[in-house]
N, CA, C and O atoms as CSV, one atom per row, in Angstrom:
chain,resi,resn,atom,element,x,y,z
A,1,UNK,N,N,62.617,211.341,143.916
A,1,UNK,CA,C,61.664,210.790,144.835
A,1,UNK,C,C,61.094,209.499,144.377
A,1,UNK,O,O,61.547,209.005,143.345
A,2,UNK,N,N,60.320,209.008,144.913
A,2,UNK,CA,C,60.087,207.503,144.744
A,2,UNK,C,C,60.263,206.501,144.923
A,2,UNK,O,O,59.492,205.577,145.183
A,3,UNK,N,N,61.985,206.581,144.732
A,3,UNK,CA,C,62.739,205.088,144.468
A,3,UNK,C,C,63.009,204.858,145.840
A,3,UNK,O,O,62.312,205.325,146.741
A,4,UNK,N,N,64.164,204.036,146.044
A,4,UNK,CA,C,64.623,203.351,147.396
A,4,UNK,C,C,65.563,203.893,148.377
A,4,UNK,O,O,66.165,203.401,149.332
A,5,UNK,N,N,65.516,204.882,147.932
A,5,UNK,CA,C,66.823,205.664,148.774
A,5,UNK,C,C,68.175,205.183,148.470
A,5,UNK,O,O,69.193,205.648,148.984
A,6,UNK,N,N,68.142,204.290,147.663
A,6,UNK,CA,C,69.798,203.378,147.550
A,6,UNK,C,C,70.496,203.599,146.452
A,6,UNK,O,O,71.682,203.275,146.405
A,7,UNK,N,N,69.710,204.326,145.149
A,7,UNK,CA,C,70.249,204.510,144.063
A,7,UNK,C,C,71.433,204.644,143.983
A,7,UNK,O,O,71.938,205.233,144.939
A,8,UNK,N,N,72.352,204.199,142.895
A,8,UNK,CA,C,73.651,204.322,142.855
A,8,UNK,C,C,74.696,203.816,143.688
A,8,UNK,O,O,75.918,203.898,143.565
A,9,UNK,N,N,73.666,203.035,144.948
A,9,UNK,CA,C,75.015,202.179,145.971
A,9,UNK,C,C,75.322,201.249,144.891
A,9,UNK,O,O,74.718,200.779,143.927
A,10,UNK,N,N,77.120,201.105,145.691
A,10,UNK,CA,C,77.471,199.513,144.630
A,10,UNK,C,C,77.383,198.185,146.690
A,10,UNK,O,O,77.595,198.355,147.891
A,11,UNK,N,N,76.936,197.056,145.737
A,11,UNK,CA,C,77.472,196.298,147.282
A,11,UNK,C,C,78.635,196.078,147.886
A,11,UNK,O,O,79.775,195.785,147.523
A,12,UNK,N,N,77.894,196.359,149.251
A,12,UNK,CA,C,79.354,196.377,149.961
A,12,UNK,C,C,79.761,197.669,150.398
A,12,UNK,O,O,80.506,197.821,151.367
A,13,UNK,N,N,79.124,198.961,149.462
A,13,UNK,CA,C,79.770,199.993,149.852
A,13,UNK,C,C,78.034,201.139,149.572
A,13,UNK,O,O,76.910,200.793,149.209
A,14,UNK,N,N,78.531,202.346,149.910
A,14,UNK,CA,C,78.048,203.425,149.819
A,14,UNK,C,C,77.356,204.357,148.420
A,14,UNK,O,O,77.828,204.326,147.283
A,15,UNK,N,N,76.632,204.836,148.677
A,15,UNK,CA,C,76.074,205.477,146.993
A,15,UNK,C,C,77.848,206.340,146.568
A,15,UNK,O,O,78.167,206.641,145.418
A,16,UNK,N,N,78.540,206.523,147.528
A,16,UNK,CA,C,79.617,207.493,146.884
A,16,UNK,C,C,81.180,205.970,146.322
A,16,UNK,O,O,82.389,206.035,146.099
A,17,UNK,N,N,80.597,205.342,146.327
A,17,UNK,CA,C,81.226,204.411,145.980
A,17,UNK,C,C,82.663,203.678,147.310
A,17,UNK,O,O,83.311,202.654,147.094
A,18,UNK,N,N,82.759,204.285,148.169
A,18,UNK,CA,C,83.342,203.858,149.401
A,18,UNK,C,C,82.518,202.885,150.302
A,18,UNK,O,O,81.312,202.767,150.518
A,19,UNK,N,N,83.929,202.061,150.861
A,19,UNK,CA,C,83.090,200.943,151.698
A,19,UNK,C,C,83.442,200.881,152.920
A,19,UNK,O,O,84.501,200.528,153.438
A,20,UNK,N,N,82.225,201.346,153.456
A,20,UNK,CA,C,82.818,202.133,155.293
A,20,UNK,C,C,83.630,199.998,156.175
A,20,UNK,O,O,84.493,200.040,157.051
A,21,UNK,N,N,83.207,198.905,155.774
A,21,UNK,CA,C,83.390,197.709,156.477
A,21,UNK,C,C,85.144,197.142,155.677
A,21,UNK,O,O,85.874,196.179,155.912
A,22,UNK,N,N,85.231,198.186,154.800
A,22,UNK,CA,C,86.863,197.435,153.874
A,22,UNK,C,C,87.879,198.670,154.719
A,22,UNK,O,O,89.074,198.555,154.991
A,23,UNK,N,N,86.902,199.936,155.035
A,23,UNK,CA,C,88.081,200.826,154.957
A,23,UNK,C,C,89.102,200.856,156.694
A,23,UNK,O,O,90.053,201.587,156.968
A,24,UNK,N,N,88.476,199.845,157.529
A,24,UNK,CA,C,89.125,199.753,158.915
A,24,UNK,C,C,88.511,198.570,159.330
A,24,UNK,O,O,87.329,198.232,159.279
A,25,UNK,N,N,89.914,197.752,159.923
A,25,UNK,CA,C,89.825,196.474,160.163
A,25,UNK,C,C,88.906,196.114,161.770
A,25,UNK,O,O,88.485,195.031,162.176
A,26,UNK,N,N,88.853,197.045,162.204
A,26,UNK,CA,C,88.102,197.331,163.301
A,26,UNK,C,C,86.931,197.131,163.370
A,26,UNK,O,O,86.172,197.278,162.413
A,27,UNK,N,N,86.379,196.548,165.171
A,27,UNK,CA,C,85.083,196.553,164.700
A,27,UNK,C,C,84.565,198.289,164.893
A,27,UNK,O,O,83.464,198.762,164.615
A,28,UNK,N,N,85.202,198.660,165.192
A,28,UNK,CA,C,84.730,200.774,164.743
A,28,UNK,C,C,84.092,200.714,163.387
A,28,UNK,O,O,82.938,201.017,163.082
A,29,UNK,N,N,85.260,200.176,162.484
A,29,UNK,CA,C,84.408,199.834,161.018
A,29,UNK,C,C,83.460,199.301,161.006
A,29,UNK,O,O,82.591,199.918,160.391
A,30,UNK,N,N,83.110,198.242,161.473
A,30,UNK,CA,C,82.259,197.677,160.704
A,30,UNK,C,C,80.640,198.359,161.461
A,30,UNK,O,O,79.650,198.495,160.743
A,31,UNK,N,N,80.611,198.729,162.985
A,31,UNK,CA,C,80.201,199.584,163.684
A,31,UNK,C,C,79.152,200.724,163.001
A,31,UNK,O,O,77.940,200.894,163.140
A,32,UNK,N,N,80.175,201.425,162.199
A,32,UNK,CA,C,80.267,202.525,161.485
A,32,UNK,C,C,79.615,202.218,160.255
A,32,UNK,O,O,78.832,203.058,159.812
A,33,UNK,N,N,79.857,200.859,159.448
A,33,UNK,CA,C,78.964,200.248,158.370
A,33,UNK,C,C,77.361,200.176,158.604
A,33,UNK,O,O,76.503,200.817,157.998
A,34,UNK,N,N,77.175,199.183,159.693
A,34,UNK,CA,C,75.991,198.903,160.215
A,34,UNK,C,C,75.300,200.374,160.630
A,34,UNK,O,O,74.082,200.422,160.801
A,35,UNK,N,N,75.852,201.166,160.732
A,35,UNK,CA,C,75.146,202.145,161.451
A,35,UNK,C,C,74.245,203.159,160.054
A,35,UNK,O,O,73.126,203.666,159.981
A,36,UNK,N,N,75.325,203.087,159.201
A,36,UNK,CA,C,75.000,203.919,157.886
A,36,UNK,C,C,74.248,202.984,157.225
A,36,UNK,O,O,73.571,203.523,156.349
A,37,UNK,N,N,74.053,201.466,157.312
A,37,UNK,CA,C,73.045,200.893,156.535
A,37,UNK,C,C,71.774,200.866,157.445
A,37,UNK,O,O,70.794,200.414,156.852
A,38,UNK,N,N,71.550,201.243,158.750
A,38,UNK,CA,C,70.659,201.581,159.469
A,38,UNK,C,C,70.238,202.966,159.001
A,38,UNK,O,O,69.016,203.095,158.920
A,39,UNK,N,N,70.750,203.718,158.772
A,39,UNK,CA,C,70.730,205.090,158.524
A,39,UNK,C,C,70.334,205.435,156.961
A,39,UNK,O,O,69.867,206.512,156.593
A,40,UNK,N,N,70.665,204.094,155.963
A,40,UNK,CA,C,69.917,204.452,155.024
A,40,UNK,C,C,68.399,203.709,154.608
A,40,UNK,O,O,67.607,204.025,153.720
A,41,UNK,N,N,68.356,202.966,155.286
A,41,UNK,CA,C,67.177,201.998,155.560
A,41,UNK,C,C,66.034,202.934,156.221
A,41,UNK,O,O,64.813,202.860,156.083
A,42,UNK,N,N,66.677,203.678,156.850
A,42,UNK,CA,C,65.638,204.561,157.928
A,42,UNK,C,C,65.488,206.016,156.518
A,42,UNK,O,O,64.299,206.230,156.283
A,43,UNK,N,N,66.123,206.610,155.959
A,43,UNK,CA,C,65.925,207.231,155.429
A,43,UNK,C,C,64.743,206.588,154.119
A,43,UNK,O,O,63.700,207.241,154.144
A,44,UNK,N,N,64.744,205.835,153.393
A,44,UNK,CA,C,63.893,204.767,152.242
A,44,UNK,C,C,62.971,205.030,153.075
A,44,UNK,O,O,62.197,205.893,152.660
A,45,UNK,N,N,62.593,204.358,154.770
A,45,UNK,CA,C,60.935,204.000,155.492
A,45,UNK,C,C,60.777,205.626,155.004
A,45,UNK,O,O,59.787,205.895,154.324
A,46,UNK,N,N,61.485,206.427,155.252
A,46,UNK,CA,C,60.550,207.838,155.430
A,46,UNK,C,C,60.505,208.428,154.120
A,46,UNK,O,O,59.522,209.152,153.957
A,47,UNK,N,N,61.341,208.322,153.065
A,47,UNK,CA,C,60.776,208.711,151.588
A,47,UNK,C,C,59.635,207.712,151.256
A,47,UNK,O,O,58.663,208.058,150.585
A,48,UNK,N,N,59.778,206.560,151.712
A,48,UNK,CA,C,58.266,205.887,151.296
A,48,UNK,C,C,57.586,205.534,151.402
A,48,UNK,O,O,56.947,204.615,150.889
A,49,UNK,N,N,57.402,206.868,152.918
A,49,UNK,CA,C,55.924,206.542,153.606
A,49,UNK,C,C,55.413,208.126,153.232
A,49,UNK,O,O,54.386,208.521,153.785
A,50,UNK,N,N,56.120,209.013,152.308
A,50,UNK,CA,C,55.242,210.390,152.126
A,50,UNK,C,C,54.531,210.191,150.992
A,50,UNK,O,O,54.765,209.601,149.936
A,51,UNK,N,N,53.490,210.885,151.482
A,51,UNK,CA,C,52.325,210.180,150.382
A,51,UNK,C,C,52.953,212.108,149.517
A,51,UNK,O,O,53.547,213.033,150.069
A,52,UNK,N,N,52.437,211.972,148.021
A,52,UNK,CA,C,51.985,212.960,147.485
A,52,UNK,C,C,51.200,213.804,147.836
A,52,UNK,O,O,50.211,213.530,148.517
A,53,UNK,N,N,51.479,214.929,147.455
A,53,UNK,CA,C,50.575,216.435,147.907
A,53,UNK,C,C,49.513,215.980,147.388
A,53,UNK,O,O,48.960,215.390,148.316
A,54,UNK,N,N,48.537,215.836,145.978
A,54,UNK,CA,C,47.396,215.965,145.179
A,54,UNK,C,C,46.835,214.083,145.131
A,54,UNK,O,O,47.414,213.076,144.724
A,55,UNK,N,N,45.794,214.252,145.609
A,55,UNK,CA,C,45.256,212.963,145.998
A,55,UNK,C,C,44.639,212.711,144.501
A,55,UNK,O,O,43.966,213.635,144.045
A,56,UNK,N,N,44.805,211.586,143.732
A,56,UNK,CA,C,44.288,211.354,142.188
A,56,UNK,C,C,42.666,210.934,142.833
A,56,UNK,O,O,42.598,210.553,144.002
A,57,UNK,N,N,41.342,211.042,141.942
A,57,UNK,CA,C,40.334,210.766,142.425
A,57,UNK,C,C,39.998,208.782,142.464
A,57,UNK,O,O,40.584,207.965,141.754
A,58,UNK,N,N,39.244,208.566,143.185
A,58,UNK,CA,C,39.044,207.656,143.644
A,58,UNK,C,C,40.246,206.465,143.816
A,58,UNK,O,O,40.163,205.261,143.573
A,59,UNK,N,N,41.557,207.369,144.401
A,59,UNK,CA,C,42.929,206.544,144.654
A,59,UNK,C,C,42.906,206.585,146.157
A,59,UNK,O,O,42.081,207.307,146.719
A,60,UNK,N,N,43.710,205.897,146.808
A,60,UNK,CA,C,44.501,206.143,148.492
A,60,UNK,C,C,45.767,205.690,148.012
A,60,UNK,O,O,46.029,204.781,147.224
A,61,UNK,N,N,46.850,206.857,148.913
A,61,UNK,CA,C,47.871,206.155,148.737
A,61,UNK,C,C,48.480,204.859,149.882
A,61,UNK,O,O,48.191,204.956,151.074
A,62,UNK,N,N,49.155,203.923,149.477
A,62,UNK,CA,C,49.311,203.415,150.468
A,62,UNK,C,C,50.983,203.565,150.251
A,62,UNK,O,O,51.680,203.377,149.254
A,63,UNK,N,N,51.446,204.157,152.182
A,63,UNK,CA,C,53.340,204.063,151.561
A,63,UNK,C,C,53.855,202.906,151.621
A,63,UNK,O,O,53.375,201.781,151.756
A,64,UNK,N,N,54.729,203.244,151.524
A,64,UNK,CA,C,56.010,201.965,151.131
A,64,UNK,C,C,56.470,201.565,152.188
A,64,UNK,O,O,55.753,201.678,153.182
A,65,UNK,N,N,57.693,201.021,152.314
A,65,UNK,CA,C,58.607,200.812,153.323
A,65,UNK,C,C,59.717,199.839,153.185
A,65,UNK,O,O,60.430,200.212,152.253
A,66,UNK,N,N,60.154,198.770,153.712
A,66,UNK,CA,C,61.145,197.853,153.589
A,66,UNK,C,C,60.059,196.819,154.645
A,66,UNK,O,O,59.186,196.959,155.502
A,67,UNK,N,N,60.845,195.667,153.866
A,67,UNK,CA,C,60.295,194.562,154.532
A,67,UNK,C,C,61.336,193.145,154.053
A,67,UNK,O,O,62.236,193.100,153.214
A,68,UNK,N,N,60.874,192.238,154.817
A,68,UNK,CA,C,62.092,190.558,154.168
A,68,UNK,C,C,61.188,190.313,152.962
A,68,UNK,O,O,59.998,190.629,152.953
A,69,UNK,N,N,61.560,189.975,152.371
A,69,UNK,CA,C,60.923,188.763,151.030
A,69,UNK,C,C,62.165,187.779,151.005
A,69,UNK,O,O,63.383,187.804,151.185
A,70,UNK,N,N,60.819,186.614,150.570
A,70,UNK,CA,C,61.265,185.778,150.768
A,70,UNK,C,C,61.291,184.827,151.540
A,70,UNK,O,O,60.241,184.647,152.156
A,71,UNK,N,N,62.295,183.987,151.784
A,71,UNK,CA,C,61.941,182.835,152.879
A,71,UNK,C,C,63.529,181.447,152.768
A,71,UNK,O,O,63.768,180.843,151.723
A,72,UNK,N,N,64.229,181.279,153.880
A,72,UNK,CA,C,65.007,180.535,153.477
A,72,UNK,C,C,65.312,178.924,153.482
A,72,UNK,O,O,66.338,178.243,153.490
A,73,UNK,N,N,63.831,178.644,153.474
A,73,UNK,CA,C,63.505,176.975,153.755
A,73,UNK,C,C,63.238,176.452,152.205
A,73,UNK,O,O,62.082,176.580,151.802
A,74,UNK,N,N,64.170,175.899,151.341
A,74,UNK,CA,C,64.134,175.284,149.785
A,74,UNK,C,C,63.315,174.489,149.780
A,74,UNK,O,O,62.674,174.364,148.737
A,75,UNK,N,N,62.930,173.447,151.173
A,75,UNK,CA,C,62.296,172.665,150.779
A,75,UNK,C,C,60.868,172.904,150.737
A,75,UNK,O,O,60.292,171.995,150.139
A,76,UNK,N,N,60.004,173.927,151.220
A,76,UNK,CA,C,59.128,174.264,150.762
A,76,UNK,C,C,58.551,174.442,149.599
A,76,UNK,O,O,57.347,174.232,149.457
A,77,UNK,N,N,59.408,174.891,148.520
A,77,UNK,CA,C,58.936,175.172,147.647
A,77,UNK,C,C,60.304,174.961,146.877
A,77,UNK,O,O,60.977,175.974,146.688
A,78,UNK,N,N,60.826,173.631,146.371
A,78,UNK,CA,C,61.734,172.813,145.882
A,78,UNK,C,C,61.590,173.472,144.091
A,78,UNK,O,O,62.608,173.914,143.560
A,79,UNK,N,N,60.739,173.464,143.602
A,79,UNK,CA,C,61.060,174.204,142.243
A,79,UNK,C,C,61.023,175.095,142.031
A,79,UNK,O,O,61.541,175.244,140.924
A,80,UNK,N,N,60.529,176.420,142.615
A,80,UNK,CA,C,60.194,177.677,142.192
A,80,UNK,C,C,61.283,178.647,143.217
A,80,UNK,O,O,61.545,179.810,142.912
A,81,UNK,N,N,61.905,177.923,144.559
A,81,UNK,CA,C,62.989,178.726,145.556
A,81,UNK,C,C,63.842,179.506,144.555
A,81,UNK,O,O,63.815,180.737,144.563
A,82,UNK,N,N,64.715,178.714,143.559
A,82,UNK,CA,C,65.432,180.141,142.608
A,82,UNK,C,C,64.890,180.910,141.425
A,82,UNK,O,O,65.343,182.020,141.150
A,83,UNK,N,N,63.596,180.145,140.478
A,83,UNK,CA,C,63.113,180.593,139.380
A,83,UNK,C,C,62.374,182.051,139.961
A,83,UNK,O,O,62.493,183.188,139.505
A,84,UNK,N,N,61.663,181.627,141.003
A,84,UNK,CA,C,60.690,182.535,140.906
A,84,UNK,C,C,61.127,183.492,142.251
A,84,UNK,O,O,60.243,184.155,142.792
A,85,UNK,N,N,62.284,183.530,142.679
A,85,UNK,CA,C,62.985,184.418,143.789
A,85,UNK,C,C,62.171,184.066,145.427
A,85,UNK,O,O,62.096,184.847,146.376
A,86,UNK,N,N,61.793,183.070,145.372
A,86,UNK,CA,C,61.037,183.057,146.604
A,86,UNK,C,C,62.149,183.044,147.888
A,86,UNK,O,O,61.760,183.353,149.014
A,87,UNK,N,N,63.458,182.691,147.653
A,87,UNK,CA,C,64.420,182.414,148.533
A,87,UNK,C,C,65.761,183.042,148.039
A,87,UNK,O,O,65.799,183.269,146.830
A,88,UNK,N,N,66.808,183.342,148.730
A,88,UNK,CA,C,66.524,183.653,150.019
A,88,UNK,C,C,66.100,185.018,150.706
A,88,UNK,O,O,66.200,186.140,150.209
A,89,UNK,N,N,65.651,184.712,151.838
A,89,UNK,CA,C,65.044,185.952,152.241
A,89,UNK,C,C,66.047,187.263,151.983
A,89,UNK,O,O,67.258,187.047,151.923
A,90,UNK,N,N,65.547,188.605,151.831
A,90,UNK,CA,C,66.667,189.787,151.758
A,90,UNK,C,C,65.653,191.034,151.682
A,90,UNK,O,O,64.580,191.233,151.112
A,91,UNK,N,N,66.510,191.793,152.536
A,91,UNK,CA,C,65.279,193.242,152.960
A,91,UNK,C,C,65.103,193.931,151.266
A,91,UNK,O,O,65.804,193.971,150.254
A,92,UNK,N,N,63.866,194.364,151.640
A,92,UNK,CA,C,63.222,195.164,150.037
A,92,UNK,C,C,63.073,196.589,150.543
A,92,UNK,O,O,62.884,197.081,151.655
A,93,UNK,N,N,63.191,196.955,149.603
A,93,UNK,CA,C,62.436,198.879,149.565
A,93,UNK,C,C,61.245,198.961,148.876
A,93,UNK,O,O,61.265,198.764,147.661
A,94,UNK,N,N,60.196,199.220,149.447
A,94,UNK,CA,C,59.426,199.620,147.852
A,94,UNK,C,C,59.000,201.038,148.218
A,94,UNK,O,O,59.384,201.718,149.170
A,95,UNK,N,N,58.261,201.292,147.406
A,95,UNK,CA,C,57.819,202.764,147.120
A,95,UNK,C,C,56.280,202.938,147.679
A,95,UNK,O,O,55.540,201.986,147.926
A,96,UNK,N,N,55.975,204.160,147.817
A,96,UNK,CA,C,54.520,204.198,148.244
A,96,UNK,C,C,53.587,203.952,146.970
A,96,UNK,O,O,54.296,203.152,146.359
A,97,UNK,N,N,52.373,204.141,146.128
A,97,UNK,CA,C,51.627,203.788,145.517
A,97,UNK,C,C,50.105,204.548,145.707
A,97,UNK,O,O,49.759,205.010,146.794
A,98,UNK,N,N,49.408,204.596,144.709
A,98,UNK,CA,C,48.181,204.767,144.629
A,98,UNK,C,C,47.582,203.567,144.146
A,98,UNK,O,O,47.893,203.019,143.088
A,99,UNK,N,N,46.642,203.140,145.015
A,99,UNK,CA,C,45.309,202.175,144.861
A,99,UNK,C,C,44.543,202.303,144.443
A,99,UNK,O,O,44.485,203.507,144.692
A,100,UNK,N,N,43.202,202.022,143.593
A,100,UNK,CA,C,42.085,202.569,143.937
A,100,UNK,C,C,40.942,201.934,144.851
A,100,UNK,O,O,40.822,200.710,144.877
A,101,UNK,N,N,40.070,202.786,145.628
A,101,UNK,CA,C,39.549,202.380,146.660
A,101,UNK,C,C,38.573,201.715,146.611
A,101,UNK,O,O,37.815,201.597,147.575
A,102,UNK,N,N,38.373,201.088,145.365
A,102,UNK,CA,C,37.429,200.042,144.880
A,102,UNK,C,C,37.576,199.350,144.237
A,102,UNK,O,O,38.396,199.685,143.382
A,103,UNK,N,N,37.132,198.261,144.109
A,103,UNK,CA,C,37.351,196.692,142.704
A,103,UNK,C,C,37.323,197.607,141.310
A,103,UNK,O,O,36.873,198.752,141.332
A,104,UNK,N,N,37.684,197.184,140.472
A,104,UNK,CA,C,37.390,197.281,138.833
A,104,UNK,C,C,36.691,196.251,138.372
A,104,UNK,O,O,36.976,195.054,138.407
A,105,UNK,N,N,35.183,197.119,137.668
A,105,UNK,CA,C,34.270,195.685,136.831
A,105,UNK,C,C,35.115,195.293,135.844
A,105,UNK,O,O,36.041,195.971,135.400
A,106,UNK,N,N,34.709,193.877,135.396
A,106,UNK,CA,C,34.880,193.557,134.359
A,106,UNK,C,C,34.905,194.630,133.128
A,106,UNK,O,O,35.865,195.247,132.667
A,107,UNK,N,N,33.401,194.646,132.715
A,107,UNK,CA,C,33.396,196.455,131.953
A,107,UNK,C,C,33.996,197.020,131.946
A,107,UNK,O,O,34.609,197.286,130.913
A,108,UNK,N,N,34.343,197.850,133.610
A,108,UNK,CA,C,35.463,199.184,133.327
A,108,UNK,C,C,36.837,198.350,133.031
A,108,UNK,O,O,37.735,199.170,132.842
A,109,UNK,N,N,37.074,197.688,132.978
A,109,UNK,CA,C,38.681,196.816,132.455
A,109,UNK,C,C,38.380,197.105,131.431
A,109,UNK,O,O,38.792,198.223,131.122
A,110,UNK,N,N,37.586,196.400,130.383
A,110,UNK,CA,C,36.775,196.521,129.076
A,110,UNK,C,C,37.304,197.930,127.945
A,110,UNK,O,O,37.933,198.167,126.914
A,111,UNK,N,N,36.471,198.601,129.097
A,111,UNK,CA,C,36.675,199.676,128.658
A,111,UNK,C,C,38.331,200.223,128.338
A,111,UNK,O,O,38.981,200.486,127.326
A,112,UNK,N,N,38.603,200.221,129.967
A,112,UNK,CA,C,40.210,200.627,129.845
A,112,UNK,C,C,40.675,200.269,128.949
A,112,UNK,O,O,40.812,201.134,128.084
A,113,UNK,N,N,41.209,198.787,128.586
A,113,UNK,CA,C,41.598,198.396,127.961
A,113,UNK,C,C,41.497,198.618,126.287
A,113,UNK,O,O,42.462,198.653,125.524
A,114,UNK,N,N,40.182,198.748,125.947
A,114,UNK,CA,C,40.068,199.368,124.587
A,114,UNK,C,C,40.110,200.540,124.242
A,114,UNK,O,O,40.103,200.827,123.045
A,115,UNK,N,N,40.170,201.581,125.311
A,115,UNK,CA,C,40.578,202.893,125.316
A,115,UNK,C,C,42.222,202.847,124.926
A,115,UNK,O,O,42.561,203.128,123.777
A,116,UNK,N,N,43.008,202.556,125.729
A,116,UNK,CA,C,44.205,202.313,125.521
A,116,UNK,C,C,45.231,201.396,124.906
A,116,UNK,O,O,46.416,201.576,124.629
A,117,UNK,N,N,44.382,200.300,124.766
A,117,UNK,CA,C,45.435,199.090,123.869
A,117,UNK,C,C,46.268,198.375,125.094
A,117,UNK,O,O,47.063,197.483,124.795
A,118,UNK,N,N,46.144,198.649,126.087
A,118,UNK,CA,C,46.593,197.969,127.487
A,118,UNK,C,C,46.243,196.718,127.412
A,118,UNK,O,O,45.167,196.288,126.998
A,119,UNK,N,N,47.811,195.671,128.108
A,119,UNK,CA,C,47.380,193.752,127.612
A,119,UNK,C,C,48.025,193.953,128.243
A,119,UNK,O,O,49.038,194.645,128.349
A,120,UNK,N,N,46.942,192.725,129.282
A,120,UNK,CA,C,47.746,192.789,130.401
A,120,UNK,C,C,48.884,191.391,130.277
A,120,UNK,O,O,48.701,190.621,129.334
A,121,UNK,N,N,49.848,191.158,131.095
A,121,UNK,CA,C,50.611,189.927,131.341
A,121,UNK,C,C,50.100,188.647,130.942
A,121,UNK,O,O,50.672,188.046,130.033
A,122,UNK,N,N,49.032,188.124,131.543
A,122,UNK,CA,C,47.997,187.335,131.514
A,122,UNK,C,C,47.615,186.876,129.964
A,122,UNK,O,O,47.602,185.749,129.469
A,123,UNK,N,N,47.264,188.363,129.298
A,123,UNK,CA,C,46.894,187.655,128.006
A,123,UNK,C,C,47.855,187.851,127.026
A,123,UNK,O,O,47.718,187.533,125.844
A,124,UNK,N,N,48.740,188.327,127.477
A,124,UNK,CA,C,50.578,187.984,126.357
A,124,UNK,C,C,51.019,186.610,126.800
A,124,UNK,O,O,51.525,185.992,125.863
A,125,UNK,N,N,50.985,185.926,127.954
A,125,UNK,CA,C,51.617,185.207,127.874
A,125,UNK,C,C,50.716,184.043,127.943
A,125,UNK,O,O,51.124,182.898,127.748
A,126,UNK,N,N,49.560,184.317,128.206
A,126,UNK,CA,C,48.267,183.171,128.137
A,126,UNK,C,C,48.203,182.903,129.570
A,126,UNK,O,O,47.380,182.102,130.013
């Protein structure tokens, strides 16, 4: 549970390693492709929109789903379009999540953080 529903596809083809658009030159094939990548796309929205049974305290979950990221205009954003994946657009899976339903003080970071030895990104990389 969790992940994207896609585990173990290779591209081009199926989690069982077959590729419904190579295996008939037809558009039946390719028909038949589109339909099963509809079909697994639709399966991901609904694994990752079920929230968990046991609600953690002061969390909400929010689900997941698929969506574009991205964007396919380079010139917008001329240095960062390949470093930083902004382009090109391509459907995502993500997973559902717990939030919590309020800001974190400064303090309670504080805290967290010296409770656990937790660093964040920010101050590893400056």
């Amino acid at each position: 549970g969790g992940g994207s529903g896609r585990e173990g596809a290779r591209p081009g083809g199926s989690a069982d390693g077959s590729n419904a658009a190579a295996s008939s030159h037809s558009s039946e094939g390719a028909a038949d492709a589109a339909e099963a990548d509809a079909d697994a796309t639709a399966a991901a929205e609904a694994e990752a929109d079920a929230a968990p049974t046991v609600e953690p305290a002061r969390l909400v979950w929010i689900p997941g789903g698929v969506f574009t990221m991205g964007h396919d205009n380079r010139s917008l954003s001329p240095s960062t379009f390949d470093p930083d994946g902004e382009g090109p657009s391509r459907r995502v899976s993500v997973s559902g999540l717990w939030v919590g339903k309020t800001e974190v003080s400064n303090r309670e970071w504080a805290a967290f953080a010296a409770a656990t030895g937790y660093e964040s990104e920010s101050e590893r990389f400056g």
